[in-house]
N, C-alpha and C positions, 0 to 999 in steps of 0.2 A: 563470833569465833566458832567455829568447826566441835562438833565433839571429839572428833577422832585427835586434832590438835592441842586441845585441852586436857585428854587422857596423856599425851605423848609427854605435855608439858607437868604435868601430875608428877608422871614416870621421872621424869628427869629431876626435877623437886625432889622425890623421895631416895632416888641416887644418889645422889650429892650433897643430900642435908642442907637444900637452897632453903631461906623464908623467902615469903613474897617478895620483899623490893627486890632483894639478891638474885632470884629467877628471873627477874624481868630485865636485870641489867645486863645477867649473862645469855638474855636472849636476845638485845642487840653487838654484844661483846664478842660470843664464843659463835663461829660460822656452822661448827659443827651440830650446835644446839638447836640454831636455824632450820639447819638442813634436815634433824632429823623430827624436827616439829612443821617439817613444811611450812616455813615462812619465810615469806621475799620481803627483804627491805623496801619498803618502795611502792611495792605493790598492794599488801594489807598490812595492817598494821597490829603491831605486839599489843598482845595483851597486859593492862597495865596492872598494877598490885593487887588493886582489889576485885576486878573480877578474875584473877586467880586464886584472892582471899575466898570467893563467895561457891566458885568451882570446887573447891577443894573443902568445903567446913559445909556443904549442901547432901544430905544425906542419900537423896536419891544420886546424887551422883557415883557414893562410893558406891550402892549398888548397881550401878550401871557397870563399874570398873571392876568389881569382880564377879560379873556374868559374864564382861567380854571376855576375861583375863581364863574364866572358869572354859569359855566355847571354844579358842584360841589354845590352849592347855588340851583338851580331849581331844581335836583336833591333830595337834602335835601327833598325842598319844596313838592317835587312830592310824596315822599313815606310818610311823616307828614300826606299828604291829603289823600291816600291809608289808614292810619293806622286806 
C-alpha cells in the first residue's frame, strides 16, 4: 500500500471515528472514501484491518503524518501571504 493512501485512510479513520474493521468496510461500502484514498476496486486491493491496525499504532508513522501535515500547512500558509 502507498503512503500517501495509508495517510489518506488515517485521515478518514480519525474523521469519522472509524476502528479498524469499520474503515475497511466503509472502504469498499462508501465510493466516495474510495475515491478520495485512490482506490479501484478491482484493480488493488483494500487494505485489510490490520495493516491499518499496524499503520496507525507504528510510531514513525505518526511522525511521518505530522511532517507532511506540518510541510502541507506552511505551504498553505506561504501562498495565502503571496496572494
Amino acid at each position: 500500500m502507498p503512503l500517501e493512501q495509508m495517510i489518506r485512510i488515517y485521515f478518514l479513520q480519525q474523521w469519522y471515528s472509524l476502528s479498524d474493521p469499520a474503515m475497511k468496510d466503509a472502504l469498499y461500502d462508501i465510493e466516495s472514501m474510495r475515491w478520495f484514498t485512490n482506490i479501484e476496486l478491482g484493480e488493488e486491493p483494500v487494505p485489510n484491518e490490520t495493516t491499518i491496525l499496524n499503520f496507525r499504532c507504528n510510531e514513525k508513522t505518526r511522525l511521518c503524518i505530522q511532517a507532511r501535515f506540518f510541510l502541507w500547512l506552511s505551504l498553505r500558509c506561504f501562498l495565502l501571504f503571496l496572494a
